[in-house]
C-alpha positions in Angstrom: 96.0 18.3 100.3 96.7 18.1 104.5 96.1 21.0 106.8 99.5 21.7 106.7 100.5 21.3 103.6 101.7 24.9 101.6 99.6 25.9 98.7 100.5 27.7 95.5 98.4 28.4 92.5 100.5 28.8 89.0 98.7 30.9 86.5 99.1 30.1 83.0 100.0 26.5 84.1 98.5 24.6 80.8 102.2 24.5 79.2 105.4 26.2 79.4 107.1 27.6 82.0 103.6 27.9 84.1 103.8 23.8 83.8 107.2 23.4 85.0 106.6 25.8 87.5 103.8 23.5 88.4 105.6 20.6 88.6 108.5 22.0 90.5 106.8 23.3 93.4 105.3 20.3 93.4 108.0 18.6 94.3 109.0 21.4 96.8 105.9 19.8 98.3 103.8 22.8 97.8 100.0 21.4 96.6 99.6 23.3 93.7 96.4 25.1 91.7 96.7 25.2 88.8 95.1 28.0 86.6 94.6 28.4 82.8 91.7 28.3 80.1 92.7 24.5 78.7 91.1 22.4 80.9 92.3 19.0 79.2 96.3 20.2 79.9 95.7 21.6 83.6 93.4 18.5 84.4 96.2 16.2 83.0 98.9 18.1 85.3 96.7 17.9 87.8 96.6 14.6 88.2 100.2 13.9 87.4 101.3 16.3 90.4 98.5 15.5 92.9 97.2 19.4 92.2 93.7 20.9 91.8 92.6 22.4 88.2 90.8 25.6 88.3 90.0 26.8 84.6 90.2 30.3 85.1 90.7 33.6 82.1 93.1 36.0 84.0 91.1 38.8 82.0 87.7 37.9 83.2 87.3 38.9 86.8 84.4 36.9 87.6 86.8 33.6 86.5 89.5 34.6 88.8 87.6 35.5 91.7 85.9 31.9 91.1 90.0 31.4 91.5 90.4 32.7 94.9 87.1 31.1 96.0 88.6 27.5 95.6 91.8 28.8 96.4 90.2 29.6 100.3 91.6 31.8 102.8 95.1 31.1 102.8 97.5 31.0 100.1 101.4 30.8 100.7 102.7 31.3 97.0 101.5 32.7 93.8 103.2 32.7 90.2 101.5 35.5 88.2 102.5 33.5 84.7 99.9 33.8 82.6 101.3 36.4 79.8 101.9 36.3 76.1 103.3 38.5 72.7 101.1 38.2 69.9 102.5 39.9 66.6 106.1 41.5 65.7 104.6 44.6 63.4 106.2 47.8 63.8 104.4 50.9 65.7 103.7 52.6 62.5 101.7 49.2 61.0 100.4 48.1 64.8 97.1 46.4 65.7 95.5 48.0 68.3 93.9 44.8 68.9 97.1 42.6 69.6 98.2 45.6 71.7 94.7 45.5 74.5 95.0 41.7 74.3 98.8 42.0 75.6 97.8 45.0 77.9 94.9 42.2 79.1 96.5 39.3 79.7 100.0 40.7 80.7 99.3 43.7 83.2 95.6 43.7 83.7 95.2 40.1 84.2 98.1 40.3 86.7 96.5 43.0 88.9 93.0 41.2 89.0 94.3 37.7 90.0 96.8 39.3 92.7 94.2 41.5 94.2 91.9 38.5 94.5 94.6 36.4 96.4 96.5 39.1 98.6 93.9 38.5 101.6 94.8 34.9 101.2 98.6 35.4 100.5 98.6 38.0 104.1 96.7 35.6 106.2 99.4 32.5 105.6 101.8 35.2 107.5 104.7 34.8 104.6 103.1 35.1 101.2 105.1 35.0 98.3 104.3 36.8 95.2 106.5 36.1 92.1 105.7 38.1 88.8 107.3 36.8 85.5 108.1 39.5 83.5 110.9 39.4 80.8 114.1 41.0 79.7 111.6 42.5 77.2 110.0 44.7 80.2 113.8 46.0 80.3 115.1 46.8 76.9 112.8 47.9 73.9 113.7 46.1 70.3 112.0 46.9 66.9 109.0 44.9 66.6 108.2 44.3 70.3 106.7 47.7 71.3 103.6 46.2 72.2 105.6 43.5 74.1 107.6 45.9 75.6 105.0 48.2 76.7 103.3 45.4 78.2 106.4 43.8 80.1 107.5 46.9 81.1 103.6 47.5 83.3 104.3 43.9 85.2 108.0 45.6 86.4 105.9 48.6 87.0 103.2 46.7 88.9 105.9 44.9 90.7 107.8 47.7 92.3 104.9 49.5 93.2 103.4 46.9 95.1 106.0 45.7 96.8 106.1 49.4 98.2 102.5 49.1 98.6 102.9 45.9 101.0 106.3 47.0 102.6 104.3 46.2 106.1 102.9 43.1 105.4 104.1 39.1 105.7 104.0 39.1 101.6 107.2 38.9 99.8 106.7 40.3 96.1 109.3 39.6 93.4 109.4 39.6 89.7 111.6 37.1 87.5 112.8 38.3 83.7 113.7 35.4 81.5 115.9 35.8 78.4 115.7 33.6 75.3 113.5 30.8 76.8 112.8 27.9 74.4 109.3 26.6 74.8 106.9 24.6 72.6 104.4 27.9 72.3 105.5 31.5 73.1 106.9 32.2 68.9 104.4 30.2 67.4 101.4 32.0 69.3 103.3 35.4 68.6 103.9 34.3 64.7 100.5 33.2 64.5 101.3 29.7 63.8 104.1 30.2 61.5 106.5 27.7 62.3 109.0 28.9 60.3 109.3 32.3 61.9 108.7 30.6 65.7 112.2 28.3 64.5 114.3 31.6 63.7 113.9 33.3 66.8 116.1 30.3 68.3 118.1 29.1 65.0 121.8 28.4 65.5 121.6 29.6 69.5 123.5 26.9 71.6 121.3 26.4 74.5 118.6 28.8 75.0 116.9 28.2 78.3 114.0 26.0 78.6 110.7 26.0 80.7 112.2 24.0 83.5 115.2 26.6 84.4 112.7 29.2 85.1 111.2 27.0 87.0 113.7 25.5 89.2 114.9 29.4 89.4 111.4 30.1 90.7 111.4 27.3 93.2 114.4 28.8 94.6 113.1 32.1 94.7 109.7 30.9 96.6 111.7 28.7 98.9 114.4 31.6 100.5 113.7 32.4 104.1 110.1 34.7 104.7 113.1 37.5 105.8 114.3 36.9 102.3 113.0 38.9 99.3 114.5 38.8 95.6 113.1 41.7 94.2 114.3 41.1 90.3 116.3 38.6 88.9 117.4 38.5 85.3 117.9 34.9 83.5 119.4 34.8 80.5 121.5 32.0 78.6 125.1 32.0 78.3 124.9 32.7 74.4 122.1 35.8 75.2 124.9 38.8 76.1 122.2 41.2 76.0 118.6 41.6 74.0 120.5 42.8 70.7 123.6 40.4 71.4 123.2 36.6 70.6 125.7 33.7 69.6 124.6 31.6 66.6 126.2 28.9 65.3 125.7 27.5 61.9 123.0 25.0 61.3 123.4 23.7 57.7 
């Protein structure tokens, strides 16, 4: 990293969109941290992308303000990334477990890793903050409640601190991906269950994938400092709303 190189840290970089991410502002020339519990992945990354692995829990505020502390005392970009579902049940059959973890990692996790890097992100003079939230935090379905309720607190978090920082160099925007294809997100949430994790995307021509959130990101990050995209909503062609999918058959 030189003196005048930009920085960014990625949370949730071990996979995923939060990888791609990685690598794309990488090649926007940004050195990147990269922040997430699997040390072997971000390690890897690291060295693929010339970054700097931090293992940090977004839930355990002594990790992330270990975070900030190798991060320093300037900071131009940060993807809050880190997220996750975890079960489908219905309200009346929920696990008040699943629910805190998402309410954890989602929103609280969020808040504790942006208030650790917002003295950083106002003393490069045009932070950028970009919150990935999800169509999910827009439109409730049966079986995401917990989801839901979760997404919908980043949006919340979003639009009240962008009002909270109206005065200051740091641009704060959230991005809500559709149907987004990766190798983890259904089989965390189906607890392994491959099966299940297949269905979500059977027969749809094209779902996104990790690397057009990333590249929409990158373009997000890299608009003039005057420039702020408060939400934008990425869906694929076939997505016409949460409830409204094209399939095609796949026998």
């Amino acid at each position: 990293m030189t003196e005048t190189q930009k920085t960014a840290v990625v949370t949730g970089a071990s996979s995923g969109i939060g990888a791609a991410t990685a690598r794309r502002l990488a090649d926007e020339g940004y050195h990147v941290f990269l922040a997430a519990r699997r040390a072997d992945r971000i390690e890897a990354l690291a060295a693929e992308i010339g970054g700097t692995a931090v293992v940090t829990d977004v839930t355990d505020a002594a990790s992330v303000a270990a975070l900030a502390e190798k991060v320093g005392p300037a900071l131009d970009v940060l993807v809050n990334n880190a997220g996750g579902a975890f079960g489908s049940t219905p309200v009346a059959e929920a696990d008040s477990d699943e629910w805190k973890r998402m309410y954890d990692v989602n929103v609280v996790g969020t808040m504790q890793v942006t208030r650790a890097l917002l003295p950083a992100l106002v003393a490069s003079g045009a932070g950028a903050i970009v919150n990935v939230g999800s169509t999910a935090g827009r439109v409730s379905y049966e079986g995401g409640a917990g989801y839901n309720a979760a997404k919908h607190g980043v949006r919340a978090l979003t639009g009240a601190l962008r009002l909270e920082l109206f005065d200051q160099p740091v641009r704060v925007m959230e991005i809500a991906p559709g149907m987004v294809h990766t190798e983890e997100f259904s089989l965390v949430r189906f607890e392994g269950d491959q099966a299940k994790a297949d269905a979500v995307y059977a027969g749809v021509p094209d779902p996104l994938v990790a690397e057009d959130i990333a590249d929409a990101i990158g373009w997000m990050v890299t608009r003039p400092a005057h420039v702020n995209i408060d939400e934008l909503v990425i869906r694929p062609r076939a997505q016409a709303a949460q409830h409204k999918v094209h399939r095609v058959a796949t026998d």
